[in-house]
C-alpha positions in Angstrom: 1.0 -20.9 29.0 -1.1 -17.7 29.1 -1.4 -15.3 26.7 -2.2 -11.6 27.3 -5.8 -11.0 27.0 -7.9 -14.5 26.9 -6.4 -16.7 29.4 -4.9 -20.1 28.8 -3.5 -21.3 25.8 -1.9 -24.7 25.1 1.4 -25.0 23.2 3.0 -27.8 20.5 5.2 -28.1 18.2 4.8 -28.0 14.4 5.3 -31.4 12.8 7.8 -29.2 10.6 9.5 -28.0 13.6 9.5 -24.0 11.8 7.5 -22.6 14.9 5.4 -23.7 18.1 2.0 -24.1 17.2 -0.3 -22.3 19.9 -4.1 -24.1 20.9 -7.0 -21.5 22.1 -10.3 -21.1 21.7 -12.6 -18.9 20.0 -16.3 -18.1 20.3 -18.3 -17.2 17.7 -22.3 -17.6 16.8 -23.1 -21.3 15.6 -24.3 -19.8 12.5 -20.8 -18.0 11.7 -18.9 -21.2 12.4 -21.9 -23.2 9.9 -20.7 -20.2 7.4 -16.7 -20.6 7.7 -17.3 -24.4 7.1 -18.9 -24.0 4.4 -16.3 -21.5 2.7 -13.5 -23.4 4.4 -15.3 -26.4 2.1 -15.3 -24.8 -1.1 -12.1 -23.3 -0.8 -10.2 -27.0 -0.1 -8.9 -26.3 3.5 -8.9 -29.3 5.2 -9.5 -28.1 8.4 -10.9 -24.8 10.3 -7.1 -24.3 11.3 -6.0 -23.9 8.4 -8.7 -21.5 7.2 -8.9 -19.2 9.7 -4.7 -19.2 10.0 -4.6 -18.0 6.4 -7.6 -15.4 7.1 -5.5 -13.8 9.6 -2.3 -13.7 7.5 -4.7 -11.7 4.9 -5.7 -9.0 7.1 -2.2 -8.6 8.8 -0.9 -8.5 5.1 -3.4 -6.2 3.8 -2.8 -4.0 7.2 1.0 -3.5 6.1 -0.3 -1.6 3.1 -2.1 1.0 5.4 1.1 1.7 6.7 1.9 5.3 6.4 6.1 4.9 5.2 5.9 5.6 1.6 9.5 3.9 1.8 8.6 0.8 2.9 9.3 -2.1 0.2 6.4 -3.6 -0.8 5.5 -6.0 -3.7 2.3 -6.9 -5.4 0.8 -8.0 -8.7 -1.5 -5.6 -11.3 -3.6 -7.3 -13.8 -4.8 -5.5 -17.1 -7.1 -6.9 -20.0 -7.0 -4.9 -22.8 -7.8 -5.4 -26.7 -4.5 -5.1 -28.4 -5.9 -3.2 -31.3 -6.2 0.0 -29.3 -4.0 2.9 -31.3 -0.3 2.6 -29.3 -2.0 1.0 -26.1 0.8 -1.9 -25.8 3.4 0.4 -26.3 2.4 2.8 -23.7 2.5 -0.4 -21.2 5.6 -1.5 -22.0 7.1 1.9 -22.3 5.6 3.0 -19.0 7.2 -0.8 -17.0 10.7 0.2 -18.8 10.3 3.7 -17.5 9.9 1.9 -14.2 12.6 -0.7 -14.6 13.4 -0.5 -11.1 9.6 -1.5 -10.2 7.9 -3.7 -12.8 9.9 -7.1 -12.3 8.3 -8.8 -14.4 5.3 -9.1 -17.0 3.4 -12.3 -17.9 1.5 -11.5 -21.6 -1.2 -13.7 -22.2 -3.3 -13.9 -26.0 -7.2 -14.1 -24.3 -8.9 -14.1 -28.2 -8.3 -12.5 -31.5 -9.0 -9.0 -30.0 -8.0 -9.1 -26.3 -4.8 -9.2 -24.2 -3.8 -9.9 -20.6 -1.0 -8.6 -18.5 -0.1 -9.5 -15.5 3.1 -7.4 -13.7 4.5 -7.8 -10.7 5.5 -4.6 -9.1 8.3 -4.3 -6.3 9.8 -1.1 -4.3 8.9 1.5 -2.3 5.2 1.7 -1.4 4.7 5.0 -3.0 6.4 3.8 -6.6 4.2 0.5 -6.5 1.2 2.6 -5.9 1.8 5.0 -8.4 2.6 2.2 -10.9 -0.4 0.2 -10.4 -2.5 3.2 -10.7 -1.1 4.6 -14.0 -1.0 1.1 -15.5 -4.8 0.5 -15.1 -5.9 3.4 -15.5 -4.3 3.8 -18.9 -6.6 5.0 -22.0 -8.1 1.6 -22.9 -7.7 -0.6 -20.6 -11.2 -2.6 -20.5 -10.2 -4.1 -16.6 -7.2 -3.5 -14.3 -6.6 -4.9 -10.6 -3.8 -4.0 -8.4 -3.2 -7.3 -5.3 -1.0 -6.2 -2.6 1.1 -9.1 -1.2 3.8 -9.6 1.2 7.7 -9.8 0.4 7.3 -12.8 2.6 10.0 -11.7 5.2 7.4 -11.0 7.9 5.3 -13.9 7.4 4.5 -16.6 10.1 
């Protein structure tokens, strides 16, 4: 088997049977290979395989977001930590997911201390809403730390 721009590639099947596994090389600077193995290490992959398949899947997930369909159904996760003692903070987060119904799916509240809070909400829809969400929800008047992770819906995944 070829494929289309390095030559020969060789071809088996997954022990799951899901999809044909394809063999080919790659070149890269002993040094770069000394620094995969050591993250692919510390990070539990038993294998440079492994590593590098799940690298890829980051970037070509990551690369649906730059997409420029502000309609396109995406999903992702937005992490806040906030003291709960902040004047009517928790009730403008949960009023703000409820006036998003449609797009906060969910909400995991977790006690950190005495003082401080955690929320984590996962966000589906349209890119544009999810975006818009995420941004509002961290950059609400006393949030101490907010993160939006884009994901996959998992429909395109290999």
């Amino acid at each position: 088997m070829m494929d289309d721009q390095n030559g020969p590639v060789e071809a088996s099947n997954d022990e799951r049977g899901a999809e044909e596994l394809v063999r080919f090389g790659i070149s890269m600077p002993a040094s770069l290979v000394r620094e995969l193995d050591v993250w692919r290490r510390k990070h539990g992959y038993g294998s440079r395989s492994e590593a590098v398949r799940d690298l890829v899947r980051d970037m070509l997930i990551a690369g649906e977001w730059d997409i420029s369909d502000p309609d396109a159904e995406m999903v992702g996760v937005v992490t806040i930590v906030y003291r709960h003692t902040t004047r009517e903070l928790s009730e403008h987060l949960t009023q703000m997911q409820h006036h998003h119904h449609d797009v906060a799916q969910a909400a995991l509240h977790v006690h950190l201390n005495s003082d401080n809070c955690l929320e984590a909400i996962v966000l589906r829809g349209k890119q544009s809403e999810v975006v818009h969400l995420a941004q509002h929800l961290i950059s609400a008047r006393g949030v101490l730390h907010g993160k939006f992770i884009p994901t996959t819906t998992g429909e395109e995944v290999s």
